[in-house]
N, C-alpha and C positions, 0 to 999 in steps of 0.2 A: 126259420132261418135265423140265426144268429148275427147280429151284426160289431165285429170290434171293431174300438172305436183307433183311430189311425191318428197318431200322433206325430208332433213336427219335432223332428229330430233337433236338439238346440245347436243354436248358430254359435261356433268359437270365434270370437270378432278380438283379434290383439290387439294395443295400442302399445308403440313398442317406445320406447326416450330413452334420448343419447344423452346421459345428465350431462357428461365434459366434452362434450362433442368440441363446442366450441372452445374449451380449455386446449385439449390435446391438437388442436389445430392454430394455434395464437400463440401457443408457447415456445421459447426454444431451449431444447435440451437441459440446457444451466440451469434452467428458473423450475426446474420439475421438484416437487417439493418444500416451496418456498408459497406462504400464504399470499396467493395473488388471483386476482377478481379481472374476470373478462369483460370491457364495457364496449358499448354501442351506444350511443348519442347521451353518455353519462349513467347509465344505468348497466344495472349489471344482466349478464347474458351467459354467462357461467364463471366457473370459480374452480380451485384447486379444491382437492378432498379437505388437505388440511383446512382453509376456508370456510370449507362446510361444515366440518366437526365445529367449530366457532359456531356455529347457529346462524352465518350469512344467508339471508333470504334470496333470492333471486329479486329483481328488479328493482334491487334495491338503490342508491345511490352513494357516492362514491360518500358524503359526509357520511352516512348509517353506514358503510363498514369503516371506516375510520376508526367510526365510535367503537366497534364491535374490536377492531383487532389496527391497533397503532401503528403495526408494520406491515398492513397490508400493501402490498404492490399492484400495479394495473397494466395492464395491456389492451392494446386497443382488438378489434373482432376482424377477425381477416374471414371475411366471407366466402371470398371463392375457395379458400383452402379448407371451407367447412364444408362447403357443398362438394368440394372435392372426397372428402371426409367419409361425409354421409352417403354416396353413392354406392361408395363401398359396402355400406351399411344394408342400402336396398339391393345389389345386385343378390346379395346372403340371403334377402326377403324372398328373393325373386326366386331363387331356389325351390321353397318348398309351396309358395301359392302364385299363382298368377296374380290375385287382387292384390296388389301391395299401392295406397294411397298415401304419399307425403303429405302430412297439414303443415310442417312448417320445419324447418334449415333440420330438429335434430329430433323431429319426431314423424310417424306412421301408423296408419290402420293397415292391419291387416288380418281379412278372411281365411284362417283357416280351418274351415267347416268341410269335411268331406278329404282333407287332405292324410289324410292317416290320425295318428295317435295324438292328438293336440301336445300332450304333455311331452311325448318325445319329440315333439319338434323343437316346442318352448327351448327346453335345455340343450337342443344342438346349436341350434338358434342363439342362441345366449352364449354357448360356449367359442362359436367361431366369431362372432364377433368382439368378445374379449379377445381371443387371439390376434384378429385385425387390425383390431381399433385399439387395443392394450386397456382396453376397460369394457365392464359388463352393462349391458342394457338394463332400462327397469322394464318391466313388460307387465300389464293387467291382462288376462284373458276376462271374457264375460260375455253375455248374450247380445248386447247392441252396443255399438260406439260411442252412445253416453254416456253408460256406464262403466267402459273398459278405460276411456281417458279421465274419466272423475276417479277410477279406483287404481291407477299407476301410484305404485309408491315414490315418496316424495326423494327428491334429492340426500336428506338428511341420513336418510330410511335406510337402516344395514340390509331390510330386507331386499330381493330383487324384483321377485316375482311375487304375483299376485294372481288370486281365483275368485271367481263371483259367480253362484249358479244361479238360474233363475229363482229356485227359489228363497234366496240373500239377498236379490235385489232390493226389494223394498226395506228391508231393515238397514241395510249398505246405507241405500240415500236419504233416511228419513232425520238422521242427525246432520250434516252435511248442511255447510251455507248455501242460500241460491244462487252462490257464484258460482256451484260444481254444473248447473244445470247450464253448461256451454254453449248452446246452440242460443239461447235468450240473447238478444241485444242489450247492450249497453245499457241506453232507456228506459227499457223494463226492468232488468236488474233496479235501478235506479226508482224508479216509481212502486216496486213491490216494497223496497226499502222505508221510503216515503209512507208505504201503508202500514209497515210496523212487520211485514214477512220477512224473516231474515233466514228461516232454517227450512227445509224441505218439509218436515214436516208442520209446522205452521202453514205452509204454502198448500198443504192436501187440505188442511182444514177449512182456509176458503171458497163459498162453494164456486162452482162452473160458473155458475148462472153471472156471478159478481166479477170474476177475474174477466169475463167475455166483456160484460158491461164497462169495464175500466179499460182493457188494453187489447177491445177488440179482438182479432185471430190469432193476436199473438198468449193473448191470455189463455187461448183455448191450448195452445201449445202446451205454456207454462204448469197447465191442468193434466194436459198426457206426458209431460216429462216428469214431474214428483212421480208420478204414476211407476216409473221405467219404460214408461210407453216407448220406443223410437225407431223407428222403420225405415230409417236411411240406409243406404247401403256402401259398402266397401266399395270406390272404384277402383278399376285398372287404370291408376293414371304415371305410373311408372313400367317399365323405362316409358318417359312422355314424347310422343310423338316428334319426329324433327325430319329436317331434311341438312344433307350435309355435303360437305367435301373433304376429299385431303390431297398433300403432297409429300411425297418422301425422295430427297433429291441423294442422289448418287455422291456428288459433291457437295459438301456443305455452303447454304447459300449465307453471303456473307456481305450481299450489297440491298440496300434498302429500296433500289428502283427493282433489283428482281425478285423483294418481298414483297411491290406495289402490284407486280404485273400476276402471279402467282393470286395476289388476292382479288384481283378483278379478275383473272379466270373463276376462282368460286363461287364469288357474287354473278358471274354469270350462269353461271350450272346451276346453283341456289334457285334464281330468280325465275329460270327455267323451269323447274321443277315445282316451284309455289306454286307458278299458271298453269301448267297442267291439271294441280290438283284444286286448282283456284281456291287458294288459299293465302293467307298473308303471314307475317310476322313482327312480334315486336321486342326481338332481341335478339342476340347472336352471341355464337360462343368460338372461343379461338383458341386451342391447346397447341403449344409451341415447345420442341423437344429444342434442344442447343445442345451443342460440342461442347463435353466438358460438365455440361452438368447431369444426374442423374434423374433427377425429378422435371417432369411434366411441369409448365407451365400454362396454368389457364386462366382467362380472363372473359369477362363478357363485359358485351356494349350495348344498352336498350336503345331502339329508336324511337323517335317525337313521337308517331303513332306509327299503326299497323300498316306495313306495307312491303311487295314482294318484286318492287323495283330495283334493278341491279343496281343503278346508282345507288340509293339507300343504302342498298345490304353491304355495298363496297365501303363506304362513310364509315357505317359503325364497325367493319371489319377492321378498317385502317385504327379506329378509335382503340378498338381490344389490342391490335396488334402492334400500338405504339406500347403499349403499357405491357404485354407481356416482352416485349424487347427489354424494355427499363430494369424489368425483374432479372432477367438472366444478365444483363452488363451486354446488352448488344452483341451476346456471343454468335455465332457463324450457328445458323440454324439446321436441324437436321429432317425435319417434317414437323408438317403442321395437318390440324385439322378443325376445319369450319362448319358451325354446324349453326341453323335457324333453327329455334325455338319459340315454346308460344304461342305457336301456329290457333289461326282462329280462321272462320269460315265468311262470308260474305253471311249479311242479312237475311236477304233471301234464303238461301241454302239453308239458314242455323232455321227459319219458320217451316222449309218446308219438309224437313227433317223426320218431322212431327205429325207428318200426314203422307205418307205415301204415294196414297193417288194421286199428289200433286207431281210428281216427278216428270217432270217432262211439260209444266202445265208454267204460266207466268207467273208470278209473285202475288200478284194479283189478285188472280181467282179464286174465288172464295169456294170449294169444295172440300173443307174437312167438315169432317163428324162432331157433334158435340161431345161424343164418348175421346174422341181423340184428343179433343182439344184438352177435355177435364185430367187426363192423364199425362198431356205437356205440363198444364200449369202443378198438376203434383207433384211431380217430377222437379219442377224449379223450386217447388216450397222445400220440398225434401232439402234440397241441398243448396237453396241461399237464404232460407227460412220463410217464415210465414208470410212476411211482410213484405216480399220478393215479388207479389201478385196477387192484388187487395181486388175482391170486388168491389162493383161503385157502392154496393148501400155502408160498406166498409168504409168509405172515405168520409173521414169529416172535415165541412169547409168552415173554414172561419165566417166568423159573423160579417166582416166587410168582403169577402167571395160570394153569402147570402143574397148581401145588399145589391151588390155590382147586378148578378143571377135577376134576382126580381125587379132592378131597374128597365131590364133588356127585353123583358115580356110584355 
């Protein structure tokens, strides 16, 4: 009998970047065309193309473009109009894969393995959101989310798209700073630096044995990511979970006590609905149409912590809904819609999550498996990294923790 051997079909993992995402949501009309730099706490956040053609870096600050281009202009980052922005962006994701994961305001993973033709998606994908967004995405396809977000071309880059088969991987990363290998913390970045590793492949040359010795599990990491090693996966974490409300009045409403009453009706459905699913929140969203204007007003309000008290939710409701009034000029409203976001579970729930037979059992009791448990804590390394859940021989105590320890014996 013959045995072939059965091979794993390769995974198409995207990473997709809105380079102007936040440009085309800061700007207005006038200034399109004009070399100007998008900042957030003085640093830069995106830029005009003209900008870019300059060689402006991203995070950069406002003296280094100065230096770079005399007539650079600035605007400050309007977030919710970015996240308004980018939704857009993902509902097009959501089209062709169900796993579409936001890491942050203007970029995404996304799985699509098993979805049809990779490449015809890529360029539909690409072309409707130029249409949308009035500019093209950069997009890396490749085998794991390491190497699809270290191989996005750069802002700069005429190119768009980008390919990495497995077998490119390891040439792709072996020139590459060990800042491409993302997942590494700051720290280690930092102490590989201190050891003289600065390129990936310097970093394969160290052996295991030594990177374990210096930086613990996380060096073991450090050892399977030169590698391409990376087993994380795509989640489904868009569209993200919420609970919501809305109003759409017949009459436009036009008195601020019956935008009070209206929103303590939601925070009460809201609040409702968290309990059921015994759940909480720690932010709210409030999108406000007005008379007269054409565009959607959104605003969100985070709460002190997590909580699915109607008081609470009404609080930061009123906070969102002063602020999206402000923006339209206190125009006479036409519907609104409230939505909790965020959403997290009780303690209990989030451990016993992770064990089944617990269901139904106290917080308590101790009945899971150690197969079970070994597959929670991979499960958190996977996706908050290594050092998310150190065994004890893993911790090292300072010398006066030593002392204290041996005094008490």
């Amino acid at each position: 009998m013959v045995v072939s051997e059965v091979k794993t079909p390769m995974r198409y993992i995207a990473y997709l970047n809105l380079p102007y995402l936040q440009y085309c949501s800061s700007v207005k009309p006038e200034q399109r065309g004009l070399p100007l730099a998008v900042l957030e706490n003085n640093t830069v956040v995106s830029m005009s193309p003209e900008l870019a053609a300059l060689g402006v870096a991203l995070r950069a600050s406002r003296r280094q473009v100065k230096h770079v281009c005399p007539e650079a202009m600035f605007v400050q980052h309007d977030k919710d109009a970015s996240l308004h922005l980018a939704k857009g962006a993902w509902d097009i994701c959501a089209d062709y894969t169900p796993l579409v994961e936001p890491s942050e305001v203007n970029s995404a993973f996304l799985d699509i393995t098993g979805c049809g033709d990779a490449r015809s998606i890529v360029a539909e994908l690409s072309r409707r959101c130029a249409e949308t967004l009035g500019f093209t995405p950069h997009i890396c396809v490749a085998p794991t989310k390491l190497v699809a977000k270290a191989g996005v071309p750069p802002i700069s880059s005429e190119e768009r798209a980008a390919w990495i088969s497995p077998d490119e991987v390891l040439d792709f990363l072996a020139p590459l700073p060990v800042q491409a290998l993302w997942p590494l913390s700051k720290a280690t970045l930092e102490h590989l630096w201190r050891l003289g590793v600065n390129s990936v492949a310097q970093l394969r040359a160290v052996p295991v044995e030594e990177l374990i010795d210096q930086l613990g599990e996380e060096g073991l990491l450090a050892h399977r990511l030169s590698l391409g090693i990376d087993h994380s996966r795509v989640q489904a974490a868009y569209p993200e979970p919420s609970v919501s409300c809305s109003f759409r009045f017949d009459q436009p409403l036009d008195s601020w006590d019956d935008m009070l009453k209206c929103l303590k009706i939601c925070a009460a459905q809201i609040s409702s609905e968290l309990d059921q699913a015994q759940a909480s929140t720690s932010s709210v969203e409030l999108t406000v149409q007005s008379a007269g204007y054409a565009d959607l007003v959104k605003r969100r309000a985070a709460l002190r912590s997590p909580a699915s008290s109607a008081q609470a939710l009404e609080s930061a409701l009123i906070r969102a809904a002063r602020a999206a009034t402000r923006a339209s000029a206190n125009a006479p409203v036409i519907s609104l819609h409230a939505r909790a976001t965020n959403l997290s579970m009780p303690a209990g729930l989030q451990l016993r999550m992770f064990c089944p037979e617990l269901q139904g059992l106290a917080p308590s009791d101790d009945a899971c498996h150690a197969d079970e448990l070994a597959r929670a804590i991979e499960s958190i390394r996977q996706r908050f990294g290594a050092k998310s859940v150190l065994t004890a021989d893993a911790i090292v105590r300072t010398r006066r923790d030593r002392m204290i320890a041996a005094s008490l014996l």
